[in-house]
N, C-alpha and C positions, 0 to 999 in steps of 0.2 A: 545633414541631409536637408534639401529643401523640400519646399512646400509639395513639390508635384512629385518627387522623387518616390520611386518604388522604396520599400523599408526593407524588399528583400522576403515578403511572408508573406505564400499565395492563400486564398482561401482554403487551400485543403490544410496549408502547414495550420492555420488557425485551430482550423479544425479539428485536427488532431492532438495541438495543443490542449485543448478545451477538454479532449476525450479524455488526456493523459490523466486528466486532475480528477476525474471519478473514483473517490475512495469511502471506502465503508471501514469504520474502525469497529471491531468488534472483542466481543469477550468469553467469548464460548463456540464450540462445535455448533451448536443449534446455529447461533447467529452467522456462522460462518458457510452452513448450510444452506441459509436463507437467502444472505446474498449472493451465492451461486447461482441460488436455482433462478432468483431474480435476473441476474446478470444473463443466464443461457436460456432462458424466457426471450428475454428483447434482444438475443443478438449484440449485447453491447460487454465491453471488456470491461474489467471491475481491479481495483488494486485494495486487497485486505490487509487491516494496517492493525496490529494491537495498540491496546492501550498504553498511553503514555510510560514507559520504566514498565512494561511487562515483562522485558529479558531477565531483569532483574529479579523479580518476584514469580513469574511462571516458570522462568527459564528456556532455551532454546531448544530441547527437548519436548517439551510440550507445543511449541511453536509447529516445530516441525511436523508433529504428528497429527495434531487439528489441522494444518493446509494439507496434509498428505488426503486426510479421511476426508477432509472437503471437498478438494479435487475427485476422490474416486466415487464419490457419490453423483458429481454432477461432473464427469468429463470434456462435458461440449463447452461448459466454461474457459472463457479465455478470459485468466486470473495472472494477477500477481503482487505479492506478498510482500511487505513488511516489517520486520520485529524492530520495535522502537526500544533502544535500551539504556536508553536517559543520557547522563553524564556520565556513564560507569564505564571507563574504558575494559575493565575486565571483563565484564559482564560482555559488552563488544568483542572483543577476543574471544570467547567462550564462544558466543553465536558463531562466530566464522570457523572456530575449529571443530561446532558444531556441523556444521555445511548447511549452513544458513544462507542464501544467496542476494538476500539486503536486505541491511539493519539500517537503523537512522540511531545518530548520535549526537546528543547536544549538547557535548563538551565543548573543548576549546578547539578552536579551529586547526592549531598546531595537532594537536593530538588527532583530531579527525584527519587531516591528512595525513599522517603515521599511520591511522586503521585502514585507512583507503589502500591505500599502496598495499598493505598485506591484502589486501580482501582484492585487490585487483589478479596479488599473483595464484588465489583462489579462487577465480573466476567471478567472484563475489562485488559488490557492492555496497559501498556506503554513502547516505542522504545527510546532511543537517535539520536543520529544525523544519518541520511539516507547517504548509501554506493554511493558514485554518478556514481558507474558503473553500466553499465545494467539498464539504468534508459530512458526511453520515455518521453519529455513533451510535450505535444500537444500543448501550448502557441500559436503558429505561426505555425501549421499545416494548409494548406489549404484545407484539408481533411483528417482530423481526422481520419477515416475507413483504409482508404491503407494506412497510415500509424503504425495504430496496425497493420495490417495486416501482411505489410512489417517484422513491429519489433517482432512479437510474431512468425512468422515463422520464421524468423534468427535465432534467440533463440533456436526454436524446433530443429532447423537442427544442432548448436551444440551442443544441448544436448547428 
């Protein structure tokens, strides 16, 4: 491509690229609460993401049910969810025959394309390893709220 050539990505594609990467990783109802209410505060879409190997150790049962109870508390949110479950392809499996609808997995690439193709014929989705820019984790938040707040209006302002 030369110098003057289009790249093919108009400002809105940016733009929307840019929205896509707004993620809050969180570890609890409360925190998942928070970023909701933050995210349907400003108007802006939010993707909640567990902790590193959470599928593993919380399981996708518990996944399900904190995004379930998150969502119904703050409706107007426009969210989307999640469960990272390490290197564990079982635990991956598990998630999708939990009806998990994306998991991230950071195994071998071979094997991530094996879960893909299942999770595709379950409408479902699989990620590889998360970008660790533009990433919130609530872990050590003392208040979860102003801090989405904080981070999903930074975000907004340079979009």
């Amino acid at each position: 491509m030369g110098l003057l050539q289009s790249h093919g990505r108009s400002r809105g594609a940016r733009r929307k690229a840019r929205l896509s990467r707004r993620r809050i990783i969180i570890h609890s109802l409360a925190q998942a609460r928070a970023a909701l209410a933050a995210a349907a505060e400003l108007g802006v879409s939010v993707t909640l993401e567990s902790a590193p190997a959470a599928g593993g150790y919380a399981g996708p049962g518990w996944w399900r049910a904190l995004i379930d109870a998150a969502r119904a508390a703050h409706p107007a949110a426009d969210v989307s969810a999640v469960l990272d479950c390490g290197e564990e392809p079982g635990t991956a499996l598990a998630a999708l025959r939990a009806g998990v609808p994306r998991i991230r997995f950071t195994g071998a690439a071979e094997t991530r394309e094996r879960l893909a193709a299942i999770a595709a014929q379950r409408g479902a989705a699989v990620e590889g390893a998360a970008v660790e820019e533009d990433v919130l984790d609530l872990l050590e938040a003392r208040d979860p709220l102003a801090a989405s707040r904080r981070f999903l209006a930074r975000n907004e302002e340079s979009a």
